[in-house]
C-alpha positions in Angstrom: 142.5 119.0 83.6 141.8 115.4 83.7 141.3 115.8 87.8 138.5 118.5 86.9 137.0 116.0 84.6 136.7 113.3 87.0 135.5 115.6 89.5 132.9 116.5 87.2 132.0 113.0 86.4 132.3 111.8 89.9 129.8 115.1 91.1 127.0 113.7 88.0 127.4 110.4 89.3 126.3 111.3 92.7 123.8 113.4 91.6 122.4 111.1 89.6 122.3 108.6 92.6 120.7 110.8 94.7 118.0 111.4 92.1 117.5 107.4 91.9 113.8 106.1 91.5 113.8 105.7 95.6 114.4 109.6 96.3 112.3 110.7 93.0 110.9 114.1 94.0 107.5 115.4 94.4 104.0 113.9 96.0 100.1 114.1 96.1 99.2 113.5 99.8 96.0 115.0 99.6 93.0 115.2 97.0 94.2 118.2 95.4 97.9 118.1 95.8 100.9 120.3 97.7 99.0 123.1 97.5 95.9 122.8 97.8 94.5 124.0 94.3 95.1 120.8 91.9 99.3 122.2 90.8 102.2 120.1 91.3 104.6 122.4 93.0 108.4 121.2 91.3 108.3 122.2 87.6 109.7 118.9 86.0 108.9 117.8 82.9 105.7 115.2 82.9 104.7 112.9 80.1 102.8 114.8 77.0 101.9 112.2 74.8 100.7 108.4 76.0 98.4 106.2 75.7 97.2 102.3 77.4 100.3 100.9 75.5 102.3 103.7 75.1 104.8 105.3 78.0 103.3 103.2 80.1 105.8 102.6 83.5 103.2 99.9 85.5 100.0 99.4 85.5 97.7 97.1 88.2 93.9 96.1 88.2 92.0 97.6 91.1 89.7 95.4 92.8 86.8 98.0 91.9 85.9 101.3 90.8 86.1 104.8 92.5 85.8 108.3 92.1 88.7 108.5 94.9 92.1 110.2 93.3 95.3 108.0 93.9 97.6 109.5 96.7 101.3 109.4 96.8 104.3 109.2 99.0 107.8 109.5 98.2 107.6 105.7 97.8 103.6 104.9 97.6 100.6 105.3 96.1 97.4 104.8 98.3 93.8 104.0 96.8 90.8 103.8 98.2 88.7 101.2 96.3 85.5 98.8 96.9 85.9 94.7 96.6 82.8 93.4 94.1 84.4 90.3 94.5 84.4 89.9 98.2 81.9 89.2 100.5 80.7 91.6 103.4 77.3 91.2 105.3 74.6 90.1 103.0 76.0 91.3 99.4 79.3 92.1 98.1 80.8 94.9 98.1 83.7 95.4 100.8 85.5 99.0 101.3 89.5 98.4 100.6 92.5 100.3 101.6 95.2 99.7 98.7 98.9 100.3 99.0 100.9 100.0 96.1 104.7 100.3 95.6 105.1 103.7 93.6 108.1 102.9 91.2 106.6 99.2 90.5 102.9 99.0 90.8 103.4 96.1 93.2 100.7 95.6 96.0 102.6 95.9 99.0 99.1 95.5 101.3 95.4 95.5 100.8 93.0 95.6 103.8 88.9 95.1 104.5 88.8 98.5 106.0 84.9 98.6 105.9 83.3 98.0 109.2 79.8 96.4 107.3 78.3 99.7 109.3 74.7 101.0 107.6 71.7 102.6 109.3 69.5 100.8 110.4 71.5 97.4 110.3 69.9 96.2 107.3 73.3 94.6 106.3 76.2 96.0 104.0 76.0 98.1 101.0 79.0 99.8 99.3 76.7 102.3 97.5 73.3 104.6 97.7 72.9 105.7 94.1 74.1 104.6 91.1 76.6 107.3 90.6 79.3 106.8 93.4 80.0 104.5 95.7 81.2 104.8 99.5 85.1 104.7 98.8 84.5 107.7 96.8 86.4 110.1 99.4 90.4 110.1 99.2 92.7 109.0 101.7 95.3 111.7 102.8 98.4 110.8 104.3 102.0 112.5 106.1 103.9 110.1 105.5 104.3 108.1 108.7 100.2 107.1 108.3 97.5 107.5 105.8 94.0 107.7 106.9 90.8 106.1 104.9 87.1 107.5 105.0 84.6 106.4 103.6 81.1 107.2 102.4 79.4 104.9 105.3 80.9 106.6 107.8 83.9 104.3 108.3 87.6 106.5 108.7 90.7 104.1 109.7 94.4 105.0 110.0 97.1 102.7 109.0 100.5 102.8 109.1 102.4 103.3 105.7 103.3 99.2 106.3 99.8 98.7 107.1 99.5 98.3 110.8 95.9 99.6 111.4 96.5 102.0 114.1 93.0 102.9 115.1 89.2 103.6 113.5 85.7 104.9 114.3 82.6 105.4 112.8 81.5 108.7 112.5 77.8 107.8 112.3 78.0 105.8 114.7 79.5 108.5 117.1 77.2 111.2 115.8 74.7 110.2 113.9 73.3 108.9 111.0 74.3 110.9 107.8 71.0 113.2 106.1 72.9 112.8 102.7 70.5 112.4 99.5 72.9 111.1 97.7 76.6 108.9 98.7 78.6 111.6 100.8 82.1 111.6 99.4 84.0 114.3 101.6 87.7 114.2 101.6 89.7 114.4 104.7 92.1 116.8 105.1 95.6 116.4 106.8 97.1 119.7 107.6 99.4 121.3 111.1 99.1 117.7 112.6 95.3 117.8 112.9 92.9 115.7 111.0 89.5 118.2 109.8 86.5 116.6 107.7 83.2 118.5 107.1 79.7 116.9 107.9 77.3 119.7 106.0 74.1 117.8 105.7 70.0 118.4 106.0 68.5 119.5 108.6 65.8 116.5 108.3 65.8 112.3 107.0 65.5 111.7 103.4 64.8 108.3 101.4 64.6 107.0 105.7 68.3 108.0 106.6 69.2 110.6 109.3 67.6 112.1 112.3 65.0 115.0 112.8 67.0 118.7 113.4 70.2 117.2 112.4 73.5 119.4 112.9 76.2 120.4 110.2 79.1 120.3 112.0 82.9 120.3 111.8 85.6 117.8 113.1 88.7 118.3 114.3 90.4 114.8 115.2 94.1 114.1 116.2 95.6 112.2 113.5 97.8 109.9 115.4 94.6 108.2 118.2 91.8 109.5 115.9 90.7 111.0 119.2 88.0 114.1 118.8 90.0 117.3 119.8 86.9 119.5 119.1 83.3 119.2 116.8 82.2 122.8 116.1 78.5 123.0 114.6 78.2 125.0 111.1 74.7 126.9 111.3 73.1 127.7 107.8 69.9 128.9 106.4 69.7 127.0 103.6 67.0 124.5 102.9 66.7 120.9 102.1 69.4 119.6 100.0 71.5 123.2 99.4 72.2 122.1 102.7 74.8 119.2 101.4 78.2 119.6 100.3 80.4 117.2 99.0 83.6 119.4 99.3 86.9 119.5 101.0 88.3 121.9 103.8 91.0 123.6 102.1 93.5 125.3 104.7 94.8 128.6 103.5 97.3 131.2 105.6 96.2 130.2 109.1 92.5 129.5 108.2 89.9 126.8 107.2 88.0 127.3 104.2 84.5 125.7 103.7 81.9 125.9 101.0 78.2 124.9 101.7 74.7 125.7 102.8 74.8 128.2 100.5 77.8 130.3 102.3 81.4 130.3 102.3 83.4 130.6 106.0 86.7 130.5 107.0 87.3 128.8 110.3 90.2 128.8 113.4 92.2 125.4 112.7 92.4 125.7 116.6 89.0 125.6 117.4 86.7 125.6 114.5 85.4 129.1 115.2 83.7 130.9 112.3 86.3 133.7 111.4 84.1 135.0 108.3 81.0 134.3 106.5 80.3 135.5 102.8 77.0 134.6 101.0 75.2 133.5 99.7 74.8 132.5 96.2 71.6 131.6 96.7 69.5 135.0 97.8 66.4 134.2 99.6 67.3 130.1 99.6 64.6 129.9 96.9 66.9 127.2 95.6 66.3 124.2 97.5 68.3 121.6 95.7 71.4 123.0 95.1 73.7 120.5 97.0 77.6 121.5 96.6 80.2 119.6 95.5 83.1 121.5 94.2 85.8 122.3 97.2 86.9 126.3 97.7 90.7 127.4 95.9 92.7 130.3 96.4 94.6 132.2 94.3 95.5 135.6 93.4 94.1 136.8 96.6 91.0 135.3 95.6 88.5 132.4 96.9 86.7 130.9 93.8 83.5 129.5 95.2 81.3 127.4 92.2 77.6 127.5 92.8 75.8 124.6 91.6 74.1 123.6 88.5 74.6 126.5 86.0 74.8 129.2 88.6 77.9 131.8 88.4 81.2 131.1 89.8 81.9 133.9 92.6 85.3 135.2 93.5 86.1 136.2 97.0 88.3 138.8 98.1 90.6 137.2 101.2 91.5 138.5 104.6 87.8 139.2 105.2 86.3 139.0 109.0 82.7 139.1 110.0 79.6 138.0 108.4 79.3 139.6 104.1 76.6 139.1 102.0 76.4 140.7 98.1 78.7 143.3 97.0 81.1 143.4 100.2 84.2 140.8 99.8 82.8 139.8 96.2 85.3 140.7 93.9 83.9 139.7 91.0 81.0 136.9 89.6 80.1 135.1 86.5 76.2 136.3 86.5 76.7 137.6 82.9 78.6 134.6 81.2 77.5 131.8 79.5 80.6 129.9 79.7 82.0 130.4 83.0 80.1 127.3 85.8 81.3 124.4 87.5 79.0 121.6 88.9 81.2 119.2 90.0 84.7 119.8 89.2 87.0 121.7 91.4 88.9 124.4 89.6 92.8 124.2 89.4 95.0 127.5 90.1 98.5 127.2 88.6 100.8 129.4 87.3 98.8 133.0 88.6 95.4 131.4 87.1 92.5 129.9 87.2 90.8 127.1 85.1 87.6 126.5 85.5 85.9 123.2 83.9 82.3 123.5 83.2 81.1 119.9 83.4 77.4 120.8 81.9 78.6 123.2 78.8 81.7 121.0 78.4 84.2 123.9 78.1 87.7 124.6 80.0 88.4 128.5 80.5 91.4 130.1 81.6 90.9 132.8 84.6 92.6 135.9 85.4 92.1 136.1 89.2 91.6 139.8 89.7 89.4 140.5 86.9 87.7 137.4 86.6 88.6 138.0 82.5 88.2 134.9 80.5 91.3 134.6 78.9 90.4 131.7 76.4 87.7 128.5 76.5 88.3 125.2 75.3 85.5 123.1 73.6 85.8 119.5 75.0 85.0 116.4 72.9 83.1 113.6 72.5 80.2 112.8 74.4 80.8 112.0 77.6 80.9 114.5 80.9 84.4 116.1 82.0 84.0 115.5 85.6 87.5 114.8 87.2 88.7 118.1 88.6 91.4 119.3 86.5 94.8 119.3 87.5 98.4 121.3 86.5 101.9 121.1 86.0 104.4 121.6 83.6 102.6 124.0 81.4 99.9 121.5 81.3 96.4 120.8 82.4 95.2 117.3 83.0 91.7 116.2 82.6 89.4 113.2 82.0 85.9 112.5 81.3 83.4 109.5 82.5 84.9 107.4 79.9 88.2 107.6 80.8 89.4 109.6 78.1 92.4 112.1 79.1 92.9 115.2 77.4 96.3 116.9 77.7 95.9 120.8 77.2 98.4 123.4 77.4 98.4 126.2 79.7 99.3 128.5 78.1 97.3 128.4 74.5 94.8 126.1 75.7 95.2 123.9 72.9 95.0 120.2 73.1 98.3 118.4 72.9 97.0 115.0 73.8 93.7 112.9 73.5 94.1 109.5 75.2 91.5 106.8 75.6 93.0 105.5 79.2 89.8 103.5 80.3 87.6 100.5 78.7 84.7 100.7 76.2 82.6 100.2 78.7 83.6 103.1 81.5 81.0 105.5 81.4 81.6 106.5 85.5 85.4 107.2 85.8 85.3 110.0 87.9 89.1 110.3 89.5 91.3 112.9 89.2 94.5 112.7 87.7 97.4 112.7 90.2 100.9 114.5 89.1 104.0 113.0 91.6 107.6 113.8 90.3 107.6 112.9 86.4 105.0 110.6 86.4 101.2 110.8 85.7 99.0 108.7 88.0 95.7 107.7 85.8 92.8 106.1 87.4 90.0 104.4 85.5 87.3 102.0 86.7 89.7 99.2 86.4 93.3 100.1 86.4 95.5 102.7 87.8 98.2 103.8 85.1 102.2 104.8 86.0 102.5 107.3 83.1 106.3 108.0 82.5 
């Protein structure tokens, strides 16, 4: 009997090892996780109640603020960022690739991965409007490299040790950006192919951009940052509905991408249109209805979120050809109050969706077939929910311009935790919260938080 026992304590032991802090399970290599839909995919246990002082594991001040969500590894985080205390052109402002260690917080490098590039060569700016800046997009990484882009065009591999491997400048290559407002696209990382969406006007505003401009597609190969192909996106929407802001989300051999009014899925192999649906927008009478939430599946549905207070569409999949009303639409929002998303992606976890509405300030449960709202959260306090909510562990993660996170559960939609995460001051923390093993990653405009 005593042989069994120290077998038995022997086999913990090892297992124990092999679940040390450098082999902790679980990563966020993209913007919206494993899975594409804002879930963790291992169903650990994750923190429930914290606070600045309170389960904290590390924390580290961030050279500036971002709206970019931290990225994770197996044994980093990665953080796109902006410098205000550096120096590049004529003001500061310089674009900064971070790498921190993930079990210690420790900066293991920190590059000037801004070229200084800006139409019209009028010196550097990290910033168009007073809303985002151009590190806004999130890095995405494999694991051997992770790849930067940024608003100004700039998008640089490195190395995970920080060996810059190779950049361009995808203004520079095609064109100067028709954006009214900082475009904050996230690259996406998926069959060893690098994709990022360019869905911009058709014409220059506030001087930036060419006459007739293209919305295209990119297709780049991770490793050179070589174009394998750049397949133009056609669209019949006007002036700024012809902006997104989103992320191509892959999904069961397919590309999916929101904007101009229409959704499409697309050949990873060559960017050819599959299938259109649309549009949201009948007639293109709206003319300002930029994009910015990304596409999620789930439940054999696409949920699409038109902008402002528009409905939130749901969209059967396996569709092929070109769909408008009815046909593919499995259900909408047209006759809810409740039910809208401006900015936020909405999360699919556990067979649902939840849908933040950033302008009524109310969470909502989803059932996918149906579209039946299953219960609504009022959110508190005065500031906008914006970071797009993410899930795991029977909990949904949130935080508002203020840096306030809310813990809510799944299941009841009750709130289980109210923490005040950022300064007094933050009124433009815009991250999303990361999920990586057991630990919460929390970024506000000053300091990224290790939640254990």
């Amino acid at each position: 009997m005593k042989s069994y026992a120290l077998l038995a304590l022997l086999f913990q032991w090892i297992a124990s090892t092999l679940y040390s802090a450098e082999s902790t399970p679980g990563s966020w290599t993209n913007w919206r996780g494993p899975n594409y839909n804002g879930s963790q995919t291992e169903e650990v246990s994750l923190p429930e109640k914290f606070g600045p002082d309170k389960g904290v594991r590390w924390k580290c001040t961030l050279p500036g603020s971002s709206a970019a969500t931290p990225i994770i590894d197996e044994k980093r985080v990665f953080l796109s960022s902006v410098d205000m205390g550096s120096d590049s052109g004529n003001s500061k402002g310089g674009l900064v690739a971070l790498c921190l260690d993930r079990f210690t917080g420790k900066v293991l490098w920190q590059k000037n991965a801004g070229s200084g590039y800006l139409p019209g060569g009028d010196g550097f700016t990290h910033q168009l409007d007073s809303k985002s800046n151009y590190a806004s997009p999130s890095p995405v990484t494999d694991g051997k490299r992770v790849i930067f882009f940024f608003g100004n065009g700039d998008l640089v591999a490195y190395s995970v040790k920080g060996a810059e491997e190779w950049r361009r400048n995808i203004q520079r290559d095609y064109g100067n950006f028709c954006f009214q407002w900082t475009f904050s696209s996230s690259p996406t990382l998926h069959g060893n192919r690098l994709y990022l969406p360019i869905l911009q006007r058709n014409e220059p505003v506030h001087g930036r951009g060419k006459p007739n401009a293209d919305s295209f597609l990119l297709c780049m190969d991770p490793k050179t940052g070589k174009t394998l192909w750049k397949k133009n996106r056609d669209s019949s929407a006007r002036k700024e509905s012809l902006e997104s802001f989103g992320t191509i989300i892959p999904h069961k051999g397919q590309l999916l991408v929101a904007g101009g009014d229409v959704l499409t899925g697309h050949d990873p192999k060559s960017g050819d249109e599959l299938w259109r649906w649309g549009t949201w927008n009948p007639g293109h009478k709206q003319e300002w209805w930029r994009l910015v939430p990304s596409p999620v599946v789930g439940g054999g549905r696409i949920l699409v979120c038109a902008p402002k207070k528009a409905p939130v569409y749901a969209i059967e999949t396996g569709l092929s050809g070109t769909h408008s009303g009815k046909v593919g639409l499995a259900w909408s929002t047209e006759n809810q109050t409740v039910l809208t998303s401006d900015v936020p992606t909405p999360l699919y976890y556990r067979e649902k969706f939840f849908v933040l509405s950033d302008l009524r300030k109310v969470l909502s449960r989803v059932q996918p077939k149906s579209g039946k709202v299953e219960w609504s959260l009022d959110l508190p306090g005065k500031y906008k929910w914006r970071s797009s909510p993410t899930g795991g562990d029977g909990k949904i993660f949130l935080m508002n311009h203020n840096g306030e996170v809310l813990v809510v559960s799944s299941e009841s939609g009750k709130i289980l935790t109210h923490a005040k995460m950022g300064d007094s001051y933050d009124d433009n923390t815009r991250s999303s919260v990361a999920l990586a093993g057991n630990n919460l990653f929390i970024r506000t405009n000053e300091i990224l938080y290790c939640i254990e």
